[in-house]
C-alpha positions as a Python dict, from the first residue, in 0.01 Angstrom:
ca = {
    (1, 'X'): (0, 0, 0),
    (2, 'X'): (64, 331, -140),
    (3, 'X'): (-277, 447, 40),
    (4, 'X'): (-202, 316, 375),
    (5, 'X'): (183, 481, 342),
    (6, 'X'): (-20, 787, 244),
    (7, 'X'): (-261, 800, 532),
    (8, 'X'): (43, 710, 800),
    (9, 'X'): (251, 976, 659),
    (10, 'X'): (-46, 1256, 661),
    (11, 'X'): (-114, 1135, 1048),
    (12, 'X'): (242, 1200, 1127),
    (13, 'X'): (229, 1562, 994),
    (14, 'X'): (-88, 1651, 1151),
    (15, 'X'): (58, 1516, 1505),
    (16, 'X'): (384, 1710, 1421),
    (17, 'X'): (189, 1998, 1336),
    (18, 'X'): (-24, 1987, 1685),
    (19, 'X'): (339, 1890, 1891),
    (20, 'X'): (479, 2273, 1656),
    (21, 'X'): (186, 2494, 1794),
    (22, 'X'): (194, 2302, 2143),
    (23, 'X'): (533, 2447, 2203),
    (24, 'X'): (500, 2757, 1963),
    (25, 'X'): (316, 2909, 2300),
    (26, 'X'): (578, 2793, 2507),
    (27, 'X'): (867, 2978, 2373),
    (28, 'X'): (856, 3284, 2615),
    (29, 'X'): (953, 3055, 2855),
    (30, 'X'): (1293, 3066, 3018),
    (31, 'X'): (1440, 2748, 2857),
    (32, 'X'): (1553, 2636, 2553),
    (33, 'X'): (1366, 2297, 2486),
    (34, 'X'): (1029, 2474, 2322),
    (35, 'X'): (1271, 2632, 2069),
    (36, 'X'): (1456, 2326, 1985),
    (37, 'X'): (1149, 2115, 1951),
    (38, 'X'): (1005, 2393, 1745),
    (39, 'X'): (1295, 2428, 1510),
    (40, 'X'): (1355, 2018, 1490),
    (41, 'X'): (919, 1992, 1466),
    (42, 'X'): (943, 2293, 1184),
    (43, 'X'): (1218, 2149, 998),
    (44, 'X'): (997, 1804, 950),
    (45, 'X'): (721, 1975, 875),
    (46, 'X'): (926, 2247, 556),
    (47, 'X'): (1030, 1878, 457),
    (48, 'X'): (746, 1762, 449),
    (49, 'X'): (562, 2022, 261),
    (50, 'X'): (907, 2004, -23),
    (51, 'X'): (823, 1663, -53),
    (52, 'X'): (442, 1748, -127),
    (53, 'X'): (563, 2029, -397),
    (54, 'X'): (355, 2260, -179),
    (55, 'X'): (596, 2484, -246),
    (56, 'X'): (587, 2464, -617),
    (57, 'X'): (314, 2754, -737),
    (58, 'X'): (542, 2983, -559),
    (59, 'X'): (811, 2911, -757),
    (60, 'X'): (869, 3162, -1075),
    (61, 'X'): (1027, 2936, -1381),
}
């Protein structure tokens, strides 16, 4: 179960990723909704990576 929860998660993050630089070349449009998706799509995605401890070896103890 953990494996499958694993694998479903991962998926997510990659589609998340793909939705971010979708609308990442989008932003010097004249509307709002590219931003918002990125910042809502970016904010998963920093979660996402927290929850991984990617950002641990960055981290001076």
């Amino acid at each position: 179960m953990h494996y499958l929860k694993n694998i479903i998660l991962k998926t997510i993050g990659w589609a998340d990723f793909i939705v971010f630089v979708y609308f990442a070349c989008w932003l010097d449009v004249d509307s709002w909704i590219p931003f918002i998706i990125c910042c809502i799509t970016g904010g998963y995605l920093a979660l996402f990576a927290y929850a991984n401890n990617w950002f641990e070896d960055y981290i001076d103890e």
